[in-house]
MIRO-755047 format. One record per residue (C-alpha): residue in three letters; x negated, y, z negated. Coordinates in Angstrom, 3 decimals. Each point is the difference from the previous one (the first is absolute). Layout:
<nodes>
+--------+----------+----------+----------+
: residu :        u :        v :        w :
+--------+----------+----------+----------+
:    ala :        X :        Y :        Z :
...
+--------+----------+----------+----------+
</nodes>
This chain:
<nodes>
+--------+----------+----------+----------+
: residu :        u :        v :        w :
+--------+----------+----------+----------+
:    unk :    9.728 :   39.828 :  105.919 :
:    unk :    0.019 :   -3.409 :   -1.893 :
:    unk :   -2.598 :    1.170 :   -2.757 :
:    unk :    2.159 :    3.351 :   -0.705 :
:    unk :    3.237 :   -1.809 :   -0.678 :
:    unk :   -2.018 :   -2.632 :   -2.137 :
:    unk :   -1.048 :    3.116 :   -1.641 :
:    unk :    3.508 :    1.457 :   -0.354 :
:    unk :    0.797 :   -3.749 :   -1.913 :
:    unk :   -2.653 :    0.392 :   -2.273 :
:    unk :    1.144 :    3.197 :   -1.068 :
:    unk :    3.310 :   -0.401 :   -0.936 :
:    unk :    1.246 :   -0.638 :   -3.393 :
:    unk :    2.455 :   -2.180 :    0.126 :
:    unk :   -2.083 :   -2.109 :    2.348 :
:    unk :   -2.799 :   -0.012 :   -2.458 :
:    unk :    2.179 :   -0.878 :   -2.984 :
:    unk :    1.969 :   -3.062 :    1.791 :
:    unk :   -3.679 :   -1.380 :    0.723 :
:    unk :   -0.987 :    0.252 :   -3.486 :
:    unk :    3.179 :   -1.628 :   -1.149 :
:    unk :   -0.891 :   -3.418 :    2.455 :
:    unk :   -3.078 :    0.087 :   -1.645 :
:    unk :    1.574 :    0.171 :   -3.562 :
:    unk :    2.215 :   -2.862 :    0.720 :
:    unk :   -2.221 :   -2.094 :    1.215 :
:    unk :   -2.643 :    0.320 :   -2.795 :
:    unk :    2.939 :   -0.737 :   -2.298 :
:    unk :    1.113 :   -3.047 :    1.745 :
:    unk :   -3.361 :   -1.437 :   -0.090 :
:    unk :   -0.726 :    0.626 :   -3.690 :
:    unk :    3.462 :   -1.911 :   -0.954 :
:    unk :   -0.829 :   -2.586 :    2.419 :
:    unk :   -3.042 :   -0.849 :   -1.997 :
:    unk :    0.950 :    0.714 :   -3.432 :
:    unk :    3.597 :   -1.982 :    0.898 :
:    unk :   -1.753 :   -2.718 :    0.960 :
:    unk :   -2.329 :   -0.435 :   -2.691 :
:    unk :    2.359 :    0.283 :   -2.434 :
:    unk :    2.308 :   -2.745 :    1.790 :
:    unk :   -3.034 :   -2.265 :   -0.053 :
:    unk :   -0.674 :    0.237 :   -3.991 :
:    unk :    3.846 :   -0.572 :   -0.370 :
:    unk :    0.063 :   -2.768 :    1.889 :
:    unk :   -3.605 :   -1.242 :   -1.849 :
:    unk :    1.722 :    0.289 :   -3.549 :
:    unk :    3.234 :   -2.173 :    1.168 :
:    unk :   -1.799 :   -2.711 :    1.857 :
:    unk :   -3.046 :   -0.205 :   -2.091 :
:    unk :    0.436 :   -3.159 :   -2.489 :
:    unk :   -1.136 :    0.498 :   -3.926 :
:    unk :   -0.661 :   -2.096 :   -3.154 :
:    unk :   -0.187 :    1.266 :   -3.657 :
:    unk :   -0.368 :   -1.531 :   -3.049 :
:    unk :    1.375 :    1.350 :   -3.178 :
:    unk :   -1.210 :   -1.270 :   -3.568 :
:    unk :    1.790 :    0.172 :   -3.457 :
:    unk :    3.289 :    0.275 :    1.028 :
:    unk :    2.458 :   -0.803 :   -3.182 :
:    unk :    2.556 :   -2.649 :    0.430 :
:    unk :    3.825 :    0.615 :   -0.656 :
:    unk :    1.456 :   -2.852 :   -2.017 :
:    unk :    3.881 :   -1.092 :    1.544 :
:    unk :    0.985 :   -1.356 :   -3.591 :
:    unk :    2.375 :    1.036 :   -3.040 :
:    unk :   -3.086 :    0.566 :   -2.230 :
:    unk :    2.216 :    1.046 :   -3.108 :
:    unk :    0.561 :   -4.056 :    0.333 :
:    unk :   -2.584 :   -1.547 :    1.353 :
:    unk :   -3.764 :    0.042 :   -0.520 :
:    unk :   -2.727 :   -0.479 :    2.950 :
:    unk :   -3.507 :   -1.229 :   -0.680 :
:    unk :   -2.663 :   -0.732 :    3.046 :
:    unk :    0.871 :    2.547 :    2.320 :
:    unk :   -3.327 :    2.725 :    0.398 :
:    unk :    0.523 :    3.588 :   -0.187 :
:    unk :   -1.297 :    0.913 :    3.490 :
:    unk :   -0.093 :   -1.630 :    3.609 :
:    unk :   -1.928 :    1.353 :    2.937 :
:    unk :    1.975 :    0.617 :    3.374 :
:    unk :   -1.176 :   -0.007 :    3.346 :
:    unk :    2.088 :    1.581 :    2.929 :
:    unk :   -0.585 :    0.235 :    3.856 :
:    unk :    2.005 :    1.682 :    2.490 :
:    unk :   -0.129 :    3.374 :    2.406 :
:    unk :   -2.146 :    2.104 :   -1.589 :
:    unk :    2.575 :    2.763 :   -0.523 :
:    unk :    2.361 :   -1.792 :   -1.772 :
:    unk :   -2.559 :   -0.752 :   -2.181 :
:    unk :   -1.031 :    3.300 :   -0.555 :
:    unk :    3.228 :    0.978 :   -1.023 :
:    unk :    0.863 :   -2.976 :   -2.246 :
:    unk :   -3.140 :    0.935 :   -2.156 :
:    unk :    0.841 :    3.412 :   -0.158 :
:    unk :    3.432 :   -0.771 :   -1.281 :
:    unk :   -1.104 :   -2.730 :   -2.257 :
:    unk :    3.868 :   -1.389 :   -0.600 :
:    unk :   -0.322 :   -3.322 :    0.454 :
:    unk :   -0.213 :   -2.834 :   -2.928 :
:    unk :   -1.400 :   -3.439 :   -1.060 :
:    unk :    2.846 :   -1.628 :   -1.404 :
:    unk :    1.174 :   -3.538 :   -0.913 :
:    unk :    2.826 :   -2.024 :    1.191 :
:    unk :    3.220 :   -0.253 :   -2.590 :
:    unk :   -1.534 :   -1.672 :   -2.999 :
:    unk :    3.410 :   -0.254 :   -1.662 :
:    unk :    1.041 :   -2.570 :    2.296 :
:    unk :   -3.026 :   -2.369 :   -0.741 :
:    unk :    0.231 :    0.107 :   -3.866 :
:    unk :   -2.039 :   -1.178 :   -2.656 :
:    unk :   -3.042 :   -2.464 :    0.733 :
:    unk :   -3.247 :    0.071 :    2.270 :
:    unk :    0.993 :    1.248 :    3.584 :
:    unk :   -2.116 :    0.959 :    3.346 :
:    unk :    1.388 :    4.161 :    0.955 :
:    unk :   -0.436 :    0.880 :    3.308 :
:    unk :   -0.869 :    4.122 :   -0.406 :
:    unk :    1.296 :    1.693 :    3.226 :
:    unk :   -0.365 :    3.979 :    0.887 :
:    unk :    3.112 :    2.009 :   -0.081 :
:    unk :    0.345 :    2.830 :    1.923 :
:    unk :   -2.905 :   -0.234 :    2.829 :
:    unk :    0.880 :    0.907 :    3.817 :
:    unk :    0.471 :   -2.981 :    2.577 :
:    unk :   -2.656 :    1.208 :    1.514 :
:    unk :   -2.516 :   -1.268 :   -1.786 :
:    unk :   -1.052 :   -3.548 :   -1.588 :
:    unk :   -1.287 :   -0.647 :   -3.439 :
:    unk :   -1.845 :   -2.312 :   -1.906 :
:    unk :    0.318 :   -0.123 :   -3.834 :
:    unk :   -3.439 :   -1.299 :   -1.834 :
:    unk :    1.609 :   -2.235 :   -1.855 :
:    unk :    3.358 :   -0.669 :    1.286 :
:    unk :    1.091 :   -2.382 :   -1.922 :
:    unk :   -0.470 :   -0.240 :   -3.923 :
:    unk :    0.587 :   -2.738 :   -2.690 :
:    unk :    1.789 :    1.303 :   -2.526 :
:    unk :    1.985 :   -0.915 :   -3.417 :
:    unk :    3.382 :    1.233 :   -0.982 :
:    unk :    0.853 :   -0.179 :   -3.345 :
:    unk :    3.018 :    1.467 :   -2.155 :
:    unk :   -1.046 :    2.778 :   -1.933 :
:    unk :    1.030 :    0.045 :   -3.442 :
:    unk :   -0.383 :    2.875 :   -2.700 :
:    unk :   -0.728 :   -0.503 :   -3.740 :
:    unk :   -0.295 :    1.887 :   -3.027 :
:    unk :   -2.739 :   -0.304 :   -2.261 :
:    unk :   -1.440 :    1.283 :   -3.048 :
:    unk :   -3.708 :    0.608 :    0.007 :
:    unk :   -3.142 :   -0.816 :   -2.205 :
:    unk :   -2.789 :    2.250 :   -0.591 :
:    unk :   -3.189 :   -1.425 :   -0.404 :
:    unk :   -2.539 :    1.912 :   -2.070 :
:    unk :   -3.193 :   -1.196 :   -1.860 :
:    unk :    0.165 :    0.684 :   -3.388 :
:    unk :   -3.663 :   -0.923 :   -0.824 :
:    unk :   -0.540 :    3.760 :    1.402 :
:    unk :    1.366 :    1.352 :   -3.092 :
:    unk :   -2.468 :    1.440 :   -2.116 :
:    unk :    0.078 :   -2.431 :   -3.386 :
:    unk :    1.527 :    3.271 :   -2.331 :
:    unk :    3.132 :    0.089 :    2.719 :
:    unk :    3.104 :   -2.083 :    0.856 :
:    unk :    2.055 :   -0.077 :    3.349 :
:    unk :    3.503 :    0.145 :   -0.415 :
:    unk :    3.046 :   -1.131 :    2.462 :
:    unk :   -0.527 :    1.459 :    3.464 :
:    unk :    2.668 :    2.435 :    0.952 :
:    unk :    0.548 :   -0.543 :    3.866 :
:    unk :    2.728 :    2.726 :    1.848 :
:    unk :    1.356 :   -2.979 :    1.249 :
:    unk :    0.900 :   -3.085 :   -1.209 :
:    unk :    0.684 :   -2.376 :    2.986 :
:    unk :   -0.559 :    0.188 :    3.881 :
:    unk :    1.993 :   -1.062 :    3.079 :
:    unk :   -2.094 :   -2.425 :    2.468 :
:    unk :    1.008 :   -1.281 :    2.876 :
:    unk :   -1.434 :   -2.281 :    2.390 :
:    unk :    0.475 :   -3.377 :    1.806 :
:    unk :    1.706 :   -2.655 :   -1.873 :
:    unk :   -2.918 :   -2.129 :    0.132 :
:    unk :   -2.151 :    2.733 :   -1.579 :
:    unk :    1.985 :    1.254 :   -2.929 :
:    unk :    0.068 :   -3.874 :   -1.024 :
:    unk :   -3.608 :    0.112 :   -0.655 :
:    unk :   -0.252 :    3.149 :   -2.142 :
:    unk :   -1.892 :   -1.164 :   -3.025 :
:    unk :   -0.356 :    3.691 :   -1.632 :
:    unk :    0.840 :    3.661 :    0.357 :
:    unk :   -2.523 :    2.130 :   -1.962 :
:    unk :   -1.947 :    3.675 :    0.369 :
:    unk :   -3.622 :   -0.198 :   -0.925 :
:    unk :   -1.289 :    2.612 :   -2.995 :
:    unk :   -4.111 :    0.656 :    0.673 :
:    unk :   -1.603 :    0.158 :   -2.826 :
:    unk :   -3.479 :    1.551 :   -0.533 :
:    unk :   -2.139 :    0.859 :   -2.918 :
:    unk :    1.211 :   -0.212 :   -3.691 :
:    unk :    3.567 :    1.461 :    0.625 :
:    unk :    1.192 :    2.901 :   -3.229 :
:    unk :    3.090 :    1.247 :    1.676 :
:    unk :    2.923 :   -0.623 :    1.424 :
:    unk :   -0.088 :   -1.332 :    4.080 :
:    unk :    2.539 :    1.450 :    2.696 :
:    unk :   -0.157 :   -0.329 :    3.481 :
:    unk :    1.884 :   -1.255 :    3.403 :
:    unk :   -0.541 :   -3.431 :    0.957 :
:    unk :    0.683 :   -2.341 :    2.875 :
:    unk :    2.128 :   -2.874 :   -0.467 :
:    unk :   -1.999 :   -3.241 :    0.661 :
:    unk :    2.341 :   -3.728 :    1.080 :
:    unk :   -2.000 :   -2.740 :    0.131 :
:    unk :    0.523 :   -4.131 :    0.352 :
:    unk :   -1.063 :   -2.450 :   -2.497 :
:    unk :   -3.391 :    0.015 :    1.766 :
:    unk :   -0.361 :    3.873 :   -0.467 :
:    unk :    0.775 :    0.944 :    3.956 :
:    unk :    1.473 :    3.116 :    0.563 :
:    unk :    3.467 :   -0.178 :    1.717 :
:    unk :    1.403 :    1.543 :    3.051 :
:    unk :    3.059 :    1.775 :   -1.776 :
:    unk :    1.819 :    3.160 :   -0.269 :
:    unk :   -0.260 :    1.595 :   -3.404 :
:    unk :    2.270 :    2.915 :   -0.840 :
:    unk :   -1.905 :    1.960 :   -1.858 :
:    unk :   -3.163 :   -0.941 :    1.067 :
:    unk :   -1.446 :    2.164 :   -3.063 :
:    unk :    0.716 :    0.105 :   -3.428 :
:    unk :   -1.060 :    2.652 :   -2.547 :
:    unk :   -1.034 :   -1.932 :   -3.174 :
:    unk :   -0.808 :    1.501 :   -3.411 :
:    unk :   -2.367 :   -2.197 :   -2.478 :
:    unk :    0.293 :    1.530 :   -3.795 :
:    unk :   -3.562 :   -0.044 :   -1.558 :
:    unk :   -0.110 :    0.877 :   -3.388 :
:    unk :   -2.346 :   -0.416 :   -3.441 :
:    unk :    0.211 :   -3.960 :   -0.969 :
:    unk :    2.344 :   -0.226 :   -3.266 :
:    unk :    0.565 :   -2.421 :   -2.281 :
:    unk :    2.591 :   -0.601 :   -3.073 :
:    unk :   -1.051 :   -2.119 :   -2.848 :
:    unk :    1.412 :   -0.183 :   -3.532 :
:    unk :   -0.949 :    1.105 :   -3.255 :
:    unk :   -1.479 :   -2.435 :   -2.754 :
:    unk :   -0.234 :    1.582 :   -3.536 :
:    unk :   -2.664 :   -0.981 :   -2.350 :
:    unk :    0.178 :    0.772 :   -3.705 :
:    unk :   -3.446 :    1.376 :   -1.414 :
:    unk :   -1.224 :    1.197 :   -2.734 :
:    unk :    0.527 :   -0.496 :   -4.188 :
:    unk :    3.747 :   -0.728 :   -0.754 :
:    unk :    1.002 :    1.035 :   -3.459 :
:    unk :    0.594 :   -2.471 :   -2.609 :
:    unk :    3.043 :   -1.525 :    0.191 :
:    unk :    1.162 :    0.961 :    2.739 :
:    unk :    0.780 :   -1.405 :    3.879 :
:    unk :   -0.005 :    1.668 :    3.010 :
:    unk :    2.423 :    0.019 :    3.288 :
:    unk :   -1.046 :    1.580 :    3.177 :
:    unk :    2.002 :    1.058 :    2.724 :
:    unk :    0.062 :    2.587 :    3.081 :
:    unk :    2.554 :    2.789 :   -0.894 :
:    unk :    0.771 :    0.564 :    4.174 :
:    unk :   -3.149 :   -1.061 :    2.133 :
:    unk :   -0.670 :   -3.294 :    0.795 :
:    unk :   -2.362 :   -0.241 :    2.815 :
:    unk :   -2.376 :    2.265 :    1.747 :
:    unk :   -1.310 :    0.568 :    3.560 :
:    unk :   -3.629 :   -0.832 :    0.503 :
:    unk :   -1.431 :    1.887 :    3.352 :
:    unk :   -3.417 :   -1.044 :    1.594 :
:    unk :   -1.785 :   -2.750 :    1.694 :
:    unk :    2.491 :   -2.835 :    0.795 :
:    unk :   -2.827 :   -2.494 :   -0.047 :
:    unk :   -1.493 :    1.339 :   -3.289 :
:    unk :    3.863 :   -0.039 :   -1.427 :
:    unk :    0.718 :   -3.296 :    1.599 :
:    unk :   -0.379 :   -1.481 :   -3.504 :
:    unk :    1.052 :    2.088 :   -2.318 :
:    unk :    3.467 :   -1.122 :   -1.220 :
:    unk :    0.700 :    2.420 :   -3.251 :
:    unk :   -1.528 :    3.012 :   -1.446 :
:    unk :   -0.070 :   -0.024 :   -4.205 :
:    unk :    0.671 :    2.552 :   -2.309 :
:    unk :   -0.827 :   -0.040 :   -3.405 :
:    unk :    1.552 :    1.383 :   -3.054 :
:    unk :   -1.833 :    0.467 :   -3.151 :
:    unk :    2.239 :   -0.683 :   -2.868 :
:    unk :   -2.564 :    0.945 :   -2.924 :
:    unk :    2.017 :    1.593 :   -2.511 :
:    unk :    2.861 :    0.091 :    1.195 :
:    unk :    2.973 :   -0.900 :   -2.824 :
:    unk :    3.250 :    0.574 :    1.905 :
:    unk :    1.897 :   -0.389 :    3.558 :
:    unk :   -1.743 :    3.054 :    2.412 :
:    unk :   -0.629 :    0.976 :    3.791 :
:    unk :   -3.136 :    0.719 :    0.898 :
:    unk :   -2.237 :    0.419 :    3.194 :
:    unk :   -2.243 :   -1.842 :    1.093 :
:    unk :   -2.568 :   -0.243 :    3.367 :
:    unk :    0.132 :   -2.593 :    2.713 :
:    unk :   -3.388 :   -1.156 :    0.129 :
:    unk :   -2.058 :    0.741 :    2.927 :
:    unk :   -0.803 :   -2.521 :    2.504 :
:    unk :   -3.710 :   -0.413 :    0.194 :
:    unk :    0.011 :   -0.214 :    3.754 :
:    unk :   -1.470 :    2.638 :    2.542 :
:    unk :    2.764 :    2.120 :    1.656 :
:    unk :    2.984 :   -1.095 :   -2.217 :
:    unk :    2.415 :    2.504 :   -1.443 :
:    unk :    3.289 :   -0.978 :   -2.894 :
:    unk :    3.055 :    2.057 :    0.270 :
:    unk :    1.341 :    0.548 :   -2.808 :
:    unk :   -3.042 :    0.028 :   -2.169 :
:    unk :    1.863 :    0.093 :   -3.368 :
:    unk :    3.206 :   -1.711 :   -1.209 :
:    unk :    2.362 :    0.290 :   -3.367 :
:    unk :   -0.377 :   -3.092 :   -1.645 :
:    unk :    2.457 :   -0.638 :   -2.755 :
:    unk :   -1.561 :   -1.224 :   -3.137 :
:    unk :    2.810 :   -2.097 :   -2.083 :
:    unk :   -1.255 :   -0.449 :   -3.824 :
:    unk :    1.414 :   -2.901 :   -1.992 :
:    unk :   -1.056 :   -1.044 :   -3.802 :
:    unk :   -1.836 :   -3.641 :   -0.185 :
:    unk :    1.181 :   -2.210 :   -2.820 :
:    unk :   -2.896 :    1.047 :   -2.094 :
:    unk :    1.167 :    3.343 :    0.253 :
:    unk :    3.285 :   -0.580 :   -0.902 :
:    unk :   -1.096 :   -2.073 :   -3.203 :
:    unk :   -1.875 :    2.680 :   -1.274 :
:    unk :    2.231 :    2.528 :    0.153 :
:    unk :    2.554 :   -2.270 :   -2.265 :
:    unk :   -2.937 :   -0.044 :   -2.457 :
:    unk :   -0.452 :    3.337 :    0.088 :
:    unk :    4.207 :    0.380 :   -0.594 :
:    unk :   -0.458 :   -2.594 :   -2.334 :
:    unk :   -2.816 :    1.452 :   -2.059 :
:    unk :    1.562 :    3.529 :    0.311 :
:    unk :    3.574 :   -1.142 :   -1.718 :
:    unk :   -2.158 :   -1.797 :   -2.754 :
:    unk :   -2.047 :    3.181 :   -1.144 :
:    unk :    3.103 :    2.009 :   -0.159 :
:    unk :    1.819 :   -2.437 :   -2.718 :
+--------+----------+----------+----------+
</nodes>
């Protein structure tokens, strides 16, 4: 009698599907249970677990009116280390919004001065150490001048039948600025031309502005522009002498010559500078054989005899002036003379 009704148990539905439900819940609860409580354990591992980290290059923020005031000594970069919970840390290098900065420099003014660098915007949580903390560092005023600038360029590069002329530079001055101590020991302001080889044509190119002391060391300045565009004219060496005339020739009796130029009196020799270092006049000469009264006539510039030379113009109008000598002018009173007689 006890089996069958176990039987009849068994065999209903609703009997069945209450049992399975038990089951159900109890397989759930134990699966949370564990999962629940592993997860509770890792939690409370990240919150109590302690943490150090060290960050490197971190920039500093300077706590100073720099549009008056000029800071030397202080580096670019410190390294920070941190410790703390381990999730706070997590999330403070994720976010990455904290900063190295200085304390107010305006209030210390100008001279040497020890800065205590603090981090700004860290959680209380954690502690820090700066590496360095403290830096010695000069404040200076800063002070802005205007100057023009020099351009240095080797004109020994030039080949010998060439001249440089004036640079042209797009600009004419610069504004520096620096510490007050610094702009007092500019000694020049100049952009540097290379040269190379025997230099035929004109140079252009962008250059950097170079400020140096008396002993030639580069300065820590601002320069505004720190390139210039500079434009050095090369062109055929020319030089302008005079004209000497030189009578030649047979004059005609009784009679005296005057030379002069009738509009050109000089000409431009082009060439070798060295070979034309000497040369002070070119000579023309005018051949007065037979010739009995006042004339123009053209005559050649003589050549140069040196390699590579060249005359512009190579012929001039020379004004020939004819005047009678004293001889001349007694014999034609003879002549008058005799004439009248023989016609008596």
């Amino acid at each position: 009698m006890s089996k069958n009704n176990n039987n009849n148990l068994l065999e209903n539905v609703w009997i069945v599907r209450l049992i399975s439900l038990l089951v159900s819940i109890l397989l759930f609860g134990y699966v949370y249970s564990e999962n629940y409580g592993l997860s509770t354990t890792n939690r409370n591992d990240a919150i109590s677990t302690l943490r150090s980290e060290t960050i490197s290059n971190l920039p500093i923020q300077i706590n100073m009116d720099t549009d008056r005031y000029f800071i030397s000594g202080l580096p670019e970069t410190v390294m920070l280390n941190i410790s703390g919970p381990e999730s706070v840390i997590v999330q403070t290098l994720s976010a990455s919004d904290f900063n190295i900065v200085t304390e107010d420099l305006d209030l210390l003014g100008p001279g040497r001065h020890t800065v205590q660098l603090r981090v700004e915007n860290l959680s209380e949580e954690l502690t820090y150490q700066i590496v360095p903390s403290r830096v010695n560092v000069q404040i200076e005023e800063k002070v802005t001048i205007e100057s023009s600038v020099e351009v240095r360029f080797d004109t020994n590069a030039v080949n010998d039948a060439y001249i440089s002329k004036e640079p042209i530079l797009n600009r004419e001055s610069v504004i520096i600025t620096g510490p007050a101590s610094t702009i007092a020991r500019i000694d020049r302001i100049y952009v540097r031309v290379p040269a190379e080889g025997e230099i035929t044509s004109t140079l252009k190119g962008t250059y950097v502005v170079q400020v140096e002391d008396e002993a030639r060391n580069k300065l820590n300045v601002v320069v505004e522009p720190q390139e210039i565009e500079v434009q050095i004219p090369v062109e055929p060496y020319e030089k302008t002498v005079p004209i000497r005339l030189v009578q030649t020739g047979t004059p005609v009796s009784g009679k005296k010559y005057q030379l002069s130029l009738a509009r050109t009196e000089n000409v431009v020799l082009t060439g070798n500078q060295k070979l034309l270092a000497d040369v002070d006049e070119v000579v023309v000469e005018v051949d007065v054989s037979a010739i009995r009264s006042t004339v123009a006539v053209t005559a050649a510039v003589l050549p140069l005899d040196l390699a590579g030379t060249d005359v512009v113009p190579k012929q001039v109008e020379v004004n020939v002036t004819v005047e009678n000598t004293q001889t001349e002018e007694t014999s034609d009173r003879s002549n008058q003379t005799s004439n009248t007689s023989n016609n008596r």
